[in-house]
N, C-alpha and C positions, 0 to 999 in steps of 0.2 A: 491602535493596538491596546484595547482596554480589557482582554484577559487575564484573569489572575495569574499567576504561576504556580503548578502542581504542587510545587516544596511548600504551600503554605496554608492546606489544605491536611487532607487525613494525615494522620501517625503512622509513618514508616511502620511499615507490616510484612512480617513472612511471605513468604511464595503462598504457601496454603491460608492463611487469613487473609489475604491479600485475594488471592480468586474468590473467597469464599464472598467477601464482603462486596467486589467490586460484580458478582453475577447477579447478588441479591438488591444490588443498586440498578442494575440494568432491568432487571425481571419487573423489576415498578415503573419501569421508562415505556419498555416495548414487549411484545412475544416473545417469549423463549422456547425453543423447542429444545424436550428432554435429552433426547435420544440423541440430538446435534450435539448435544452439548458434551454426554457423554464419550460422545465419540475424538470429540474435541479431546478433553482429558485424557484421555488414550492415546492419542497421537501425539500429545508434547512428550510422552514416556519417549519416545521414537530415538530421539537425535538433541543434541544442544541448539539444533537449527530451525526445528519445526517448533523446539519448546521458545526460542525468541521470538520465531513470527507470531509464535500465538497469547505473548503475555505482552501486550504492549502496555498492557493496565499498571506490571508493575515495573516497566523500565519508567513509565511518567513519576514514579513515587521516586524509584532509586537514582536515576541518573543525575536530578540536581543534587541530591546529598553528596554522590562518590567524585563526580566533576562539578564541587561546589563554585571553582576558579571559572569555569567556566558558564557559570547563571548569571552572570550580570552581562552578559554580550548586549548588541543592541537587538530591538524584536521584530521579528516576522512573522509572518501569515505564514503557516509550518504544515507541513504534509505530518508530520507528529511522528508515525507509524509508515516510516519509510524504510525500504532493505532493498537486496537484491533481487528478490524477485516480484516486487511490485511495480514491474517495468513491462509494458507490452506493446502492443497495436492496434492501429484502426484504418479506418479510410475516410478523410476529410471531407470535405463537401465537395469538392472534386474530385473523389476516388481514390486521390494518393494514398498509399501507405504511408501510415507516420509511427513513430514509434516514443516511447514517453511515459512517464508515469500513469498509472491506470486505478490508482484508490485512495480516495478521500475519505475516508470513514472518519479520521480521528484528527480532520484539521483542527490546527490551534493557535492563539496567538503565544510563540514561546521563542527565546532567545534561539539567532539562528544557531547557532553550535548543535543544539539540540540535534537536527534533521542530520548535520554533518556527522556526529559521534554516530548517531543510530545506523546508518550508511555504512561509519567504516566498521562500525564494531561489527554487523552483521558479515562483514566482507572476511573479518577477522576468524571469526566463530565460524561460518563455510570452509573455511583454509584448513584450522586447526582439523576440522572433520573430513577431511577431503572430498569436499562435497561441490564436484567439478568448478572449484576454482583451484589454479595451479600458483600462483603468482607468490612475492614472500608478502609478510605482511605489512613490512614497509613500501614496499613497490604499491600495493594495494592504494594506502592510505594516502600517498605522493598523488597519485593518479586521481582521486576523488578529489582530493584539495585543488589539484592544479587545475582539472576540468570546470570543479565550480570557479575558481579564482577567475581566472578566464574568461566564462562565458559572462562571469558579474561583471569585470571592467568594460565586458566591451556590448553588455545589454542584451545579450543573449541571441540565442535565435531557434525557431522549431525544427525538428528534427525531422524533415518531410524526406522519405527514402527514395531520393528518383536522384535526382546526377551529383548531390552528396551525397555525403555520408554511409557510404558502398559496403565499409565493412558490419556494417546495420544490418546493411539491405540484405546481406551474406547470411547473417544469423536468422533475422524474420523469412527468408524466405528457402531456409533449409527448411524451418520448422513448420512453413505450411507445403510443403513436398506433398503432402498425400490430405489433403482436404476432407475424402471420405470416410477416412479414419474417427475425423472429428464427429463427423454426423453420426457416424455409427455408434461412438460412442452416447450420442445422446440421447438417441434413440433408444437405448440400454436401460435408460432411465426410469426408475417405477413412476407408474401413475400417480398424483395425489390425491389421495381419498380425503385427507382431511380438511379443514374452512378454510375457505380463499375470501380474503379481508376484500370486500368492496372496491376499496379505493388500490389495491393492489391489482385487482381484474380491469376494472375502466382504464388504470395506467397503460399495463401489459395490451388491452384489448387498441387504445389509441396510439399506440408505437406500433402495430404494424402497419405494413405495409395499403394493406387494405383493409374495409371495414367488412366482419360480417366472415370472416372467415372461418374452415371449422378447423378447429386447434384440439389439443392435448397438452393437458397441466402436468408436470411433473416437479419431482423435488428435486433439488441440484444439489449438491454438499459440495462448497468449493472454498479454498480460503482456506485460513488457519484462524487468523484473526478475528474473523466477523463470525467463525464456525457457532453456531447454537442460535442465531438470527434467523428468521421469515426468509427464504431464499427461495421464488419459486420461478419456472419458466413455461412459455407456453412452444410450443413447436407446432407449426402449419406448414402444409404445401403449398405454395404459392407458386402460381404459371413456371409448373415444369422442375421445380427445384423445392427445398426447401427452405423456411425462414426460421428464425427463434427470436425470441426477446426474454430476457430477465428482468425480477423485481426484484429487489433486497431492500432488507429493511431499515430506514434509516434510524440513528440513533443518536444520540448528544455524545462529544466523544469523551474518551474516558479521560481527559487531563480535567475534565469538570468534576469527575469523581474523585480523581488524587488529590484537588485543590480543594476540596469543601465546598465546591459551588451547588449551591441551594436551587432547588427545582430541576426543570429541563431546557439547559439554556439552546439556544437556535444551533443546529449541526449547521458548521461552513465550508461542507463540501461543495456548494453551490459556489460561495462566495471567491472561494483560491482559482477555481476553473476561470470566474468570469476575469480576472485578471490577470492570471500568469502569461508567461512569450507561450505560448505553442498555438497549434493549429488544432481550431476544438470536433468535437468527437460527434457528429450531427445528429446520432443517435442514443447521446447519452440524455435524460430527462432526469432532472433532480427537483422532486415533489414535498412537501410537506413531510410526510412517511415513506416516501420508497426513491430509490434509485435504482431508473430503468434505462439498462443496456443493453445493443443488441449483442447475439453471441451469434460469433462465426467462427473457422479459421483465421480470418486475416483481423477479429476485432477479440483477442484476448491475451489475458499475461502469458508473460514468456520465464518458463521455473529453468531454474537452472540445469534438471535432467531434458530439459528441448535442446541445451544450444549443442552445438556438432563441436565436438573433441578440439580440431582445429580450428584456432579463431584468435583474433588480438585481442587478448584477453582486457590487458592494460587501455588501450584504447576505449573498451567497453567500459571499463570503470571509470576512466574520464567523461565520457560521455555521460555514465549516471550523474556524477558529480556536475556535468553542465546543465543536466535536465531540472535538477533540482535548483539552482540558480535561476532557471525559466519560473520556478514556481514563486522563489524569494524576491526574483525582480517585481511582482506585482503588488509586493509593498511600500514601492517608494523611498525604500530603507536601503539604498545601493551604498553612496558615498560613506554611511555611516559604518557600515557591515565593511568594506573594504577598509576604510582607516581600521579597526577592529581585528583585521585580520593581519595587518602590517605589523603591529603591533605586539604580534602573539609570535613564540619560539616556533621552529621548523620544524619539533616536534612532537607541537601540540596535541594534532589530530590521533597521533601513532601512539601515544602515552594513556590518550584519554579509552580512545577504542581496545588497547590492550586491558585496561581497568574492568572497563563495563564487560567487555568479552569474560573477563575472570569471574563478573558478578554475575552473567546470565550462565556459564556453566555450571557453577557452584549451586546457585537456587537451580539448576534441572535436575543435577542429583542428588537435591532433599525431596526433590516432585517425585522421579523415577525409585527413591527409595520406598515412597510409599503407595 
């Protein structure tokens, strides 16, 4: 784990120098689309909960300074830019439905606390908003800890929805209830008139199904986080039905910009997938430049306005809590991360997520003042 850590890197910086600095460091990395981006900035005016998922640039700056106690933890291979709704579905190379984290844009190597605080603070920040999580916030933050503590002693395991894990299988498969919905909606999609990168066409064109097919590109705007990035998808007919595949753009993630790292170091979205517990996604391809997935019903995030009213709530948050454990075990860093956690008060998790929750509220309404 030979990543720097963000705290020692750029000079803590405002909400607005802080996006201003960290788009103008991205826009030298990869493509920026204008109008994405814009739109971006619009939508964190929204909610405290749209503006977290979509600043992870500056929770990597702020969280070691406010949970300083908590930056010397021991280190992990980190999803970085994890919340509640970066959780969804696919179907394994056997078909099963699995459900489980679904975005790597901003792995890191960073103390685990890191993944944990962002987890509950996010859990937190949905609550205060009531933003269909009903739970308190200590119930919350009990429920993540214990789910990771858990699934860390006893090495985890994937989350394949067939004869466990039922109250999953309850929520994934309200939400694919009506399938045509989805197509429809993509179909809705404008065409893209503008440049399709090379290496994003040969990608999208060798994931699917068949070679040679005839297709329609369109733009997808999805995410919060990755909003103002390359995002394009193609959609064909294939024997009777249809197919899709997306590209998005990869990127170096942003704790490389909070810590000062020089040039464009390697993105390790590749790298966390090839080792965490789950059951991998057969049609995700992680390239030099793009990650391509395919899109269906049953293969994308699940936002918190999907899940059906009645549901274990608590359960569910355990469950994130063990998933993210799946990702931490494929660092080899078990025993030390568990001593680490024995060690810390019982109200660790619930003291530090109430912090940062106060600090992404407060920078949204200097965002949304202006």
């Amino acid at each position: 784990m030979a990543r720097s850590g963000p705290w020692h890197g750029v000079s803590m910086l405002d909400i607005r120098a802080a996006t201003k600095s960290y788009e103008a460091w991205l826009d030298k990395r990869i493509r920026i689309i204008p109008a994405d981006l814009e739109e971006k900035h619009k939508r964190m005016k929204e909610g405290a909960f749209p503006f977290f998922r979509a600043t992870y640039y500056h929770w990597a700056q702020s969280w070691p300074r406010i949970c300083s106690a908590l930056a010397d933890a021991p280190v992990v291979l980190s999803v970085a830019d994890i919340h509640i709704e970066n959780f969804g579905t696919w179907r394994d190379a056997d078909g099963r439905l699995v459900w489980g984290i679904n975005d790597f844009d901003e792995a890191w190597a960073l103390p685990y606390t890191s993944d944990l605080v962002r987890l509950a603070a996010g859990a937190v920040v949905a609550i205060r908003e009531e933003k269909a999580l009903r739970s308190e916030t200590g119930e919350a933050c009990q429920a993540i800890l214990s789910g990771y503590t858990e699934a860390l002693s006893s090495g985890g395991g994937a989350f394949v929805l067939e004869e466990k894990h039922l109250h999953l299988r309850k929520l994934a498969v309200a939400r694919l209830a009506d399938p045509g919905e989805f197509w429809r909606k993509l179909e809705k999609l404008p065409a893209w008139n503008g440049r399709v990168p090379k290496g994003a066409r040969k990608a999208l064109e060798r994931a699917m199904p068949e070679r040679k097919l005839d297709y329609r590109i369109v733009h997808r705007i999805a995410g919060l986080g990755s909003l103002g990035r390359e995002r394009l998808a193609v959609i064909a007919h294939w024997r009777g039905a249809q197919v899709a595949r997306e590209a998005k753009a990869l990127a170096p993630s942003a704790c490389a910009w909070a810590g000062g790292v020089k040039g464009a170091p390697k993105p390790l979205y590749a790298t966390i997938l090839a080792k965490a517990v789950r059951c991998p996604d057969p049609f995700l391809f992680v390239g030099k430049r793009w990650v391509v997935r395919r899109l269906s019903p049953s293969s994308s995030r699940i936002e918190l306005g999907d899940l059906p009213r009645e549901r274990q709530e608590l359960r569910l948050l355990e469950a994130m809590g063990a998933e993210l454990a799946n990702l931490h075990l494929g660092s080899g860093n078990r025993k030390a991360v568990l001593r680490d956690l024995k060690a810390r008060k019982n109200s660790w998790l619930l003291d530090a997520a109430k912090r940062m929750a106060d600090a992404v509220e407060n920078d949204w309404k200097t965002w949304k003042r202006g």
